[in-house]
N, C-alpha and C positions, 0 to 999 in steps of 0.2 A: 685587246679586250674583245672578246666572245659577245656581240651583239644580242639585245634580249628578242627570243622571238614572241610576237603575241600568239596565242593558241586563238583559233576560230575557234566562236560562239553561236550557236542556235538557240532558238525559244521552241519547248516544245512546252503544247498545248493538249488537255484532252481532261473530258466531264468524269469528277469521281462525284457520286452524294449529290446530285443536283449543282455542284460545285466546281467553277473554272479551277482548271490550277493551269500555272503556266510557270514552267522551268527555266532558268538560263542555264546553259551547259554548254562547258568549254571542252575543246576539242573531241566533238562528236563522232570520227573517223577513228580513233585511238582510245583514248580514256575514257572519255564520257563524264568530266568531272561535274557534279551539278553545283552549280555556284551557290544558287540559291531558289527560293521559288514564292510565289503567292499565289492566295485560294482567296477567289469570291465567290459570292454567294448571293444571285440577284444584283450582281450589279455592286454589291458593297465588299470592301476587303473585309477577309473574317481573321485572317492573318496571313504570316509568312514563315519561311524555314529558312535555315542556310544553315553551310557547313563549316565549321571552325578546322578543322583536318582535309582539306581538299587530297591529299596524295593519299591519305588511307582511306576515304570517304567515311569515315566518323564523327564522333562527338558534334549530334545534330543540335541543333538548338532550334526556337518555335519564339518567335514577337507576335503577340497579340493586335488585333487591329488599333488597341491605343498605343504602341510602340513598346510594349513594356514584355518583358521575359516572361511567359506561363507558369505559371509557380503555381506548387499546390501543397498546404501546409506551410507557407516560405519557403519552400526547395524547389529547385528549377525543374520541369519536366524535360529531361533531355530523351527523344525517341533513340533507339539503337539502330534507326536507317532510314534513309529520305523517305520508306513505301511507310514507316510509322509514321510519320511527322506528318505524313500528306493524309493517313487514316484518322489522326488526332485530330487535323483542323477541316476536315469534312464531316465524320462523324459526330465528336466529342465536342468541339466548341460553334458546333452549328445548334447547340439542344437549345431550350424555351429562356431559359433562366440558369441564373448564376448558382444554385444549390441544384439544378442539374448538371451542369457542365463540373463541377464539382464529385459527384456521385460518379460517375463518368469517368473520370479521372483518375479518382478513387480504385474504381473498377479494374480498367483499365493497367493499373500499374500494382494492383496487389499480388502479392506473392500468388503463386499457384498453388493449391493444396493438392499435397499429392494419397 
């Protein structure tokens, strides 16, 4: 039996929106897989990301700082790439209020009119 290797993990770190984000990402010489990441903001989580698809780096998904799945309408906000997911929870769920963050959202994921 083919012994399992573990892939080396970094943290990388860096300010988007006034807001830490800091990534775990496995095998950073090769792949570059982001495992997952969180954003604060002063000091408080405002949430996190991770990937459900590591080998095609898709289908992201977004936990709110009360641990629960971002949903708008009841439908999950899944970003289509870590650089959404880290604009969502810097921008969009850093706004005043909950009918902002909402509007935001809204915005955010409405169709484009072309």
């Amino acid at each position: 039996m083919t012994p399992y290797v573990v892939p080396e993990t970094v943290i990388r770190r860096f300010t988007e929106n006034d807001c830490e984000v800091t990534a775990i990402v496995a095998d950073p010489a090769d792949a570059q897989q982001t495992l997952y990441g969180t954003v604060t903001r002063d000091g408080a989580l405002v949430g996190s990301y991770y990937c459900a698809d590591r080998v095609r780096q898709s289908d992201w998904h977004i936990v709110t700082a009360l641990g629960v799945p971002l949903t708008l309408d009841g439908q999950p906000v899944n970003p289509v790439s870590e650089g959404a997911a880290v604009i969502v929870l810097t921008t969009i769920l850093t706004a005043r209020d909950s009918f902002e963050v909402e509007q935001r959202l809204r915005d955010a994921t409405r169709t484009p009119k072309v």
